[in-house]
Each structure stands twice: as C-alpha cells, then as structure tokens.
N, C-alpha and C positions, 0 to 999 in steps of 0.2 A: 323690268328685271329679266335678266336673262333665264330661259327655263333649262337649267343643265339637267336637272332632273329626268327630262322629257331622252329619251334615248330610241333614234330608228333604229330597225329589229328586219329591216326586211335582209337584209343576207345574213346568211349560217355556215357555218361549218359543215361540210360535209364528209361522213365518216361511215360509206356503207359496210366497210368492211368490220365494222364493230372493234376495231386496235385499240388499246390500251395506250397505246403511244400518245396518242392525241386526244382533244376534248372529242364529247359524244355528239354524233349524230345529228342536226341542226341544232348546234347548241349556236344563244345568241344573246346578245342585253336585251335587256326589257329596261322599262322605262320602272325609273326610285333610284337608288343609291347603290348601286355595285347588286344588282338584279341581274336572272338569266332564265333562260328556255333549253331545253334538252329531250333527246330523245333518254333512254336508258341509260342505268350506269352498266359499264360491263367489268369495271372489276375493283377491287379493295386500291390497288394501283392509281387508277386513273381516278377516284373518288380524292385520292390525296394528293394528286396535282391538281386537282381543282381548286379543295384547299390552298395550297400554297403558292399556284400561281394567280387566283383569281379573288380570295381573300373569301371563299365560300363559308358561310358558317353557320346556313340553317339550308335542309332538305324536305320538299316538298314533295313526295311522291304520288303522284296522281293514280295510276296504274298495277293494280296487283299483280296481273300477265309481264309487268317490266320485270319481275323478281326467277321470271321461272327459268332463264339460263344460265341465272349467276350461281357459283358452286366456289368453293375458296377451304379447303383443307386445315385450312390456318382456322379456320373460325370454324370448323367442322358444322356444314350450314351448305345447302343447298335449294334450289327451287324454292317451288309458292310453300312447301309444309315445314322448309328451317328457312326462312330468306337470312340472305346473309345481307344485302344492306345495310338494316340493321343496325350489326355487328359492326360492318365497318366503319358506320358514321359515329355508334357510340366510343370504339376504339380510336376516333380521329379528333375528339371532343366537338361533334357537330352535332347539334338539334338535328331532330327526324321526326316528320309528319307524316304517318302514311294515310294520305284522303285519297284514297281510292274512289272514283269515278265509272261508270258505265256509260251509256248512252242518253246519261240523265245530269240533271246540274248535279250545284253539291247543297245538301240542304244551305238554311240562309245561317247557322249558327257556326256552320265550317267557312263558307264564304268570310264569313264577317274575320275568323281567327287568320284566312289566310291574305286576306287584304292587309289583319297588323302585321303579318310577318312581313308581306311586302314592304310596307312602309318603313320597318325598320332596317331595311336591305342588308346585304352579303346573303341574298335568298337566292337557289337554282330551285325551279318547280320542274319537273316532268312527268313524262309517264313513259310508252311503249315506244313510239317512233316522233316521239315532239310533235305531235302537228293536228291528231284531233280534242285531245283533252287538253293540253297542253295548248295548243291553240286556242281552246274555249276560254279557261282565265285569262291566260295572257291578255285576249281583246276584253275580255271583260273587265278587267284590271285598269288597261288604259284609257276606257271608257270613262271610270270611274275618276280616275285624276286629270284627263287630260278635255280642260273645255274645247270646243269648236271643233269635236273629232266625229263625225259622224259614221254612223253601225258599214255604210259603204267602203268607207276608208278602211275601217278596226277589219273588214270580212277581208277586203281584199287585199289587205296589204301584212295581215296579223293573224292572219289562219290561212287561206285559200293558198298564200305563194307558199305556205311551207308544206302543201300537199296535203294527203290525205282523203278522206271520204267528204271533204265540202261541198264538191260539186256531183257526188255521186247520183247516178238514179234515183237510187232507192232514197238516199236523203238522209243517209242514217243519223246525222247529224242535227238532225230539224231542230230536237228537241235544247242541245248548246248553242245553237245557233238564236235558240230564241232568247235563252237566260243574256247571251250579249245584249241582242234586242232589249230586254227586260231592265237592264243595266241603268243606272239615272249617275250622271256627274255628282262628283259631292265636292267642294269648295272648300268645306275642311277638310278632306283626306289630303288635297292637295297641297292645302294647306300645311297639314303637318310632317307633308315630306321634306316641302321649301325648307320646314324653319331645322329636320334634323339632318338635311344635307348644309346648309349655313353653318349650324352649329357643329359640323365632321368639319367643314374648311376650317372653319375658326380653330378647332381644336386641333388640327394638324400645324398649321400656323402658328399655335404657340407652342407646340413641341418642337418646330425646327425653331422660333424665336426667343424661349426661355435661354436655351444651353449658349446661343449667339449672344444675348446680353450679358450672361455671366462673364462672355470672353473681354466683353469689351469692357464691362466695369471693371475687371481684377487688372486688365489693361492699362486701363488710367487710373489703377492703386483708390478705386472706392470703396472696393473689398477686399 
C-alpha cells in the first residue's frame, strides 16, 4: 500500500521577517493527514490564512514565550498576561491546545492527547522558532507512526536541519532529544491514520461522485 500518509518535512518556509503575508517561519507538513510545523503565529491575519488556505483546524502550541509579541486591539489582548491567540483561534472556530513545553518532554498524559490530535490531522503544532520543541514532537511523532525510521534519521533530518540548540554545547536539548530516543513505534497509531486518511479519500470521492450520478440518472429520465 502506498504510505501517502508518510509526508517529508525536511524544507520549510522561511519567514525571518515575521510578515503576516506569508505562512510562519519553518512552517512545514509533518507526516498524518493535512499536519504541519511552525515557528509562531504573528498575528489574528495570518492565523486565518492558515485556516483557509491550508484547511487548519486544530492548534498546538508548544511555547508560552511564542505568545509575548502578539498584541491585536481587536481582541484587546496582549503578551504572555492577555495572549491573544487564543482569542483568535476561538474567533476562527479552531481548537487551541496550549502544551507549553520547557526544556523537558511533555508529561505522558499530554503526549498521548497530542498524538490523537495528530492522528485526526488539519493539526499545526508549534512553539517560539519551530525547531526545538517543535522539532521534539515532530520527531517523536514520526517515530511513533512511521516503522523502519531510525532516532539517526528522525535527529537529522526532523529537528537538527530546522536549526536550533540541537547541536549546541551546552546540549540544552539532551533532555527532548531523549524523550525521541524513548519513543517506541506503535502499528496501531499507524494504523489508525491509514484507515482515517482511506476513509477522507473515500469520503471526498463520494462528494464529488454523489452530485455526478444524480446528473447522469436524471439524464437518462431514472429520476
């Protein structure tokens, strides 16, 4: 079977200027069903092209420092003490998770919550600059659905290229670096993505195939 599910993630978008214009900062697919990576949102704007060009419809935020330069008048909300996030995602009818991360995993009862969101995709996770928390689930993520991928590949190709503190001295990262390590495949996660990306084809398929049989029956007078 073909794995469409399975999506490379090593190029991103690059947006250091933080523009509203365009997607955030290494934003990029992740592997599940209309999945992504990103650094910050910067503003109520660009949260709503995400929406509606990229079919967004659950948020992930990793990072509470991601929330301290957003500021939006409209929702009278600022910084880490009003975040407006938020605001915007409940104003756009988008699910908001905020699993704030440090230098540490995410206990095993958020993990588990953020694996189903994964699974049921139109998910963007991130946090400050896309590339050290955000790179921590990511690879742990594809750890988790994708067999024959080893902690080598998921570091180098799933955290490390998107920059950050991975190769740093100091190692600040030891600690996500291990929860990847720690990570074990699971054969039914991956299981349950195959069968509800299957069943998104199938049910796109009868949406465009329903309205096309009615033409053709009323066509030859069977209706």
């Amino acid at each position: 079977m073909s794995k469409k599910y399975i999506v490379s993630s090593t190029e991103f978008v690059r947006n250091p200027s933080l523009s509203e214009e365009i997607e955030p900062d290494r934003f990029a697919p992740m592997t599940g069903r209309n999945n992504y990576r990103s650094a910050n949102i910067v503003s109520y704007n660009q949260l709503k092209m995400l929406k509606k060009r990229y079919g967004i419809k659950r948020v992930v935020n990793l990072a509470l420092d991601s929330v301290d330069f957003q500021a939006d008048p409209n929702f009278n909300c600022a910084g880490r003490k009003v975040p407006c996030e938020p605001f915007w995602a409940e104003s756009l009818g988008l699910e908001y998770y905020p699993f704030y991360l440090t230098k540490y995993a995410p206990s095993q009862e958020r993990w588990e919550i953020m694996k189903d969101l994964l699974a049921q995709g139109d998910t963007l996770i991130h946090c400050t600059h896309g590339v050290d928390r955000t790179g921590a689930i990511a690879g742990a993520w594809r750890k988790t659905v994708e067999p024959n991928l080893s902690d080598r590949d998921i570091l180098e190709n799933y955290t490390y290229k998107f920059g950050g503190a991975w190769r740093s001295v100091e190692d600040g990262n030891r600690h996500l670096r291990r929860f990847i390590q720690d990570v074990q495949y699971d054969p039914n996660q991956e299981l349950a993505i195959r069968k509800k990306i299957e069943w998104w084809v199938f049910a796109s398929i009868g949406v465009v195939s329903i309205p096309l049989m009615l033409i053709l029956l009323k066509k030859n007078k069977i209706i």
